[in-house]
N, C-alpha and C positions, 0 to 999 in steps of 0.2 A: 831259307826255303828250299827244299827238295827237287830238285829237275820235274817229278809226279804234282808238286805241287804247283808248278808257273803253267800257265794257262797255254793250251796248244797254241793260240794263234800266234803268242810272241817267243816261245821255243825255238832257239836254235839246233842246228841237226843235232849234232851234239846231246844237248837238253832232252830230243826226242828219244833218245839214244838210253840218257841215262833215264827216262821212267821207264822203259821200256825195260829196262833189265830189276829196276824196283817196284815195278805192277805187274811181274810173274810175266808177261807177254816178250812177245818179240818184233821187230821190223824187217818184213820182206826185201831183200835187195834183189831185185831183175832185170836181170842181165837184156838190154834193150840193144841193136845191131843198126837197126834204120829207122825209118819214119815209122811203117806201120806198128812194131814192136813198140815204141816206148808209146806210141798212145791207146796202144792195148796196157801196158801197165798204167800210165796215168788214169782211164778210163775207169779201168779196176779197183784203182782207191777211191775215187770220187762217189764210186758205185756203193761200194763197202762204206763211206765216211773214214776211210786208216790212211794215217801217213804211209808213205812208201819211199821205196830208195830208188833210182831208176841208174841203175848201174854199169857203167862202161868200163868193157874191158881194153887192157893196151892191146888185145887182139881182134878187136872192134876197130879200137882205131885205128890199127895200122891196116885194115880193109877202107873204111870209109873216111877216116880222116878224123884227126881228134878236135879241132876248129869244128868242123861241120857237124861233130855230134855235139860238142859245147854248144852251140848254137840253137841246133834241135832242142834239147834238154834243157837251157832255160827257158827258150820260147812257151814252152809246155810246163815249167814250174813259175813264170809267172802268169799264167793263164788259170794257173789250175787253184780249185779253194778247198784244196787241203793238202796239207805240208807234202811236200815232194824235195828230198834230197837227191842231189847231182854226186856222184860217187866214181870214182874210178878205180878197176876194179886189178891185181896183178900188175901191179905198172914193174916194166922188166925195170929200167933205170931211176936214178934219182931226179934227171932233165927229163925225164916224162910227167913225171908226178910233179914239179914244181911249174910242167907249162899247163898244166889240167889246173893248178890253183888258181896260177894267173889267169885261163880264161875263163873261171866263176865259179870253180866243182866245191863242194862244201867238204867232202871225203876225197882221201888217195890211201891207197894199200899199194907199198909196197916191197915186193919179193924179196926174202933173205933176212938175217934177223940178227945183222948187225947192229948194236946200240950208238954205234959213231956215225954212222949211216943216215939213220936214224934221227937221231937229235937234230939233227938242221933243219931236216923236211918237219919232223913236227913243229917247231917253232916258228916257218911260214905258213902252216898251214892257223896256227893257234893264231898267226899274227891277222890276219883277214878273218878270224872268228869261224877256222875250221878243226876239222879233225885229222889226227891222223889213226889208219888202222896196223897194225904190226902182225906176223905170223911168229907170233911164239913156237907154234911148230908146224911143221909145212904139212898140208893134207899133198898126196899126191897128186902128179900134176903130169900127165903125159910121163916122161921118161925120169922126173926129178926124184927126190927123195930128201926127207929131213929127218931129223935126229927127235925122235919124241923124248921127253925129258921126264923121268922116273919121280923128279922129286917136286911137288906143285909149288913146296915154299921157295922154290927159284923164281917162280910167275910174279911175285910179288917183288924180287931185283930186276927182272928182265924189265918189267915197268915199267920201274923207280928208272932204271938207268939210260930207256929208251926215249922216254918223255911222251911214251904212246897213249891213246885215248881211245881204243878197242884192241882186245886181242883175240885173235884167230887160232881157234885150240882145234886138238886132234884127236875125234872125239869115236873116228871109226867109220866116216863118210867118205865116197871118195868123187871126187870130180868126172864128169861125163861118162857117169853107171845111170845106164837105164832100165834095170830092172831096179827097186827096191827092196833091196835084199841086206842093206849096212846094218848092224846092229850098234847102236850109240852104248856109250859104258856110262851109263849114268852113275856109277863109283865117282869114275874119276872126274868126273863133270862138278860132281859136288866137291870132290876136295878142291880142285880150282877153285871154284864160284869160291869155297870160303876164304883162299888165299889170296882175293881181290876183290874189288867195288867195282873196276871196273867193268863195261860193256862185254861179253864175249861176244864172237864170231863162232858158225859154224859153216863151212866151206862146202859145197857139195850135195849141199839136201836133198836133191833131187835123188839118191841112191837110197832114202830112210823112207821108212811105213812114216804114213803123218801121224798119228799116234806117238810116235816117237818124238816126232818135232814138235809136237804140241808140250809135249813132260819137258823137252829140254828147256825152250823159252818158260817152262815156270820155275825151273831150273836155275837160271841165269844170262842163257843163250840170249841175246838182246838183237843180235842183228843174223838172220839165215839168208844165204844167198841159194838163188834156184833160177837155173837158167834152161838146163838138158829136158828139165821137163815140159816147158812152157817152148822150146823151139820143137818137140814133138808134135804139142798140138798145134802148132802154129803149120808146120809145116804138112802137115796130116789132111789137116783143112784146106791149104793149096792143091795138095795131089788132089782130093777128092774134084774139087773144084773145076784142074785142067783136065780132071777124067770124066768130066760131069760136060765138057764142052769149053768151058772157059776159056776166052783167049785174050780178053782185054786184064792189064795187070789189076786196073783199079776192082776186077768184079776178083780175083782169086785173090789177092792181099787183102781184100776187105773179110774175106773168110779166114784167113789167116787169122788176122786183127780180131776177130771176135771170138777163133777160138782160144787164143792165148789168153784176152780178158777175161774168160767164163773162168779158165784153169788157175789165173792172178787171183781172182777174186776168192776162189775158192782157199785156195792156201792162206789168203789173208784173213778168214775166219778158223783157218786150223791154229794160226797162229795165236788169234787172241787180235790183232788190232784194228780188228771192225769195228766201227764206233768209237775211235780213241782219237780222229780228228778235231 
């Protein structure tokens, strides 16, 4: 039986992961910081009926505390009735990513794309019935830089040798661009996609026309993470809010919180997994 074929409600992330990349669609991961964020994303799937990823980054946590958003994010993924994956999102070390398993996250990414590295986190992560995500090649990242790799039938040893269960390709997006303006190589997107089964990642999306994001996830794109655009609106809606008069936090967050759900949801119909709950 096919991940497409097993019935959403007993899908594992995983599972979710893999129809998603064989029903042409894709799974939103967003990028969540506090309380009001991640139930502006949870809100947004429930709304949509689509699973979602509610995604924390190691620069989340080392704000708020990666305990306190574990906490947050399953409270909200076992309340919620439709699948929500706990994800964390860039973890700089390997003792980040194995204390985000131990406290419930179903996904860890991360950084650098050692296969030594590598193989251990994915086999706690497989062993508690999670995943791991891998950057086959690094989209930029503040000051970083990776090496893109010319030849795709490498994507299929980097795999093999990583023991990974998504890989995060470099497809021409770039992390916290707020205009969209990236243009995706849909070339090279396809020779990937045919060099693996597995899940791709796309890092960044908030810099692409949706248009764009829509052809990749039928593509192979299975998981797109988008955070710069939805902390626009979010934070859009506050300013209007304390310039409108506002001084209690619950009346300016609560506008925050609704315009990031309008802008979650939205994307979650560009991508296809409306209705896949």
């Amino acid at each position: 039986m096919s991940a497409a074929q097993v019935p959403p409600a007993v899908r594992s992330g995983l599972d979710h992961l893999r129809a998603a990349r064989q029903g042409g669609y894709a799974i939103a991961a967003f990028n969540a910081v506090n309380l009001e964020t991640a139930q502006a994303i949870v809100a947004a799937a429930e709304a949509t009926r689509s699973p979602v990823i509610l995604q924390i980054s190691h620069n989340a946590a080392r704000h708020g505390g990666l305990g306190a958003l574990a906490a947050l994010g399953l409270s909200l993924k076992r309340a919620a009735t439709v699948p929500v994956l706990l994800h964390l999102d860039h973890a700089e070390t390997p003792e980040v990513a194995l204390e985000a398993l131990h406290l419930g996250f179903e996904g860890v990414m991360l950084e650098g794309d050692d296969p030594a590295t590598l193989r251990p986190l994915s086999a706690a992560a497989h062993a508690q019935g999670g995943y791991l995500e891998a950057e086959y090649e690094i989209v930029v990242k503040g000051e970083r830089r990776g090496e893109r790799h010319d030849d795709p039938a490498a994507l299929a040893g980097f795999a093999r040798d990583s023991h990974c269960d998504l890989l995060a390709v470099d497809l021409g997006s770039a992390h916290k661009q707020e205009d969209k303006t990236a243009r995706l190589d849909f070339a090279r997107l396809q020779a990937l996609a045919a060099a693996t089964a597995l899940p791709l990642v796309l890092h960044g999306a908030s810099s692409v026309p949706e248009d764009e994001l829509a052809h990749a996830a039928a593509l192979g794109v299975a998981k797109v993470n988008l955070a710069t655009d939805l902390t626009l609106a979010f934070t859009g809606a506050v300013r209007d809010s304390l310039s409108g008069g506002a001084k209690d936090p619950r009346t300016y967050l609560a506008a925050g919180r609704s315009a990031m759900q309008a802008r979650a949801e939205h994307y979650l119909r560009v991508l296809g997994s409306a209705g896949r709950a």
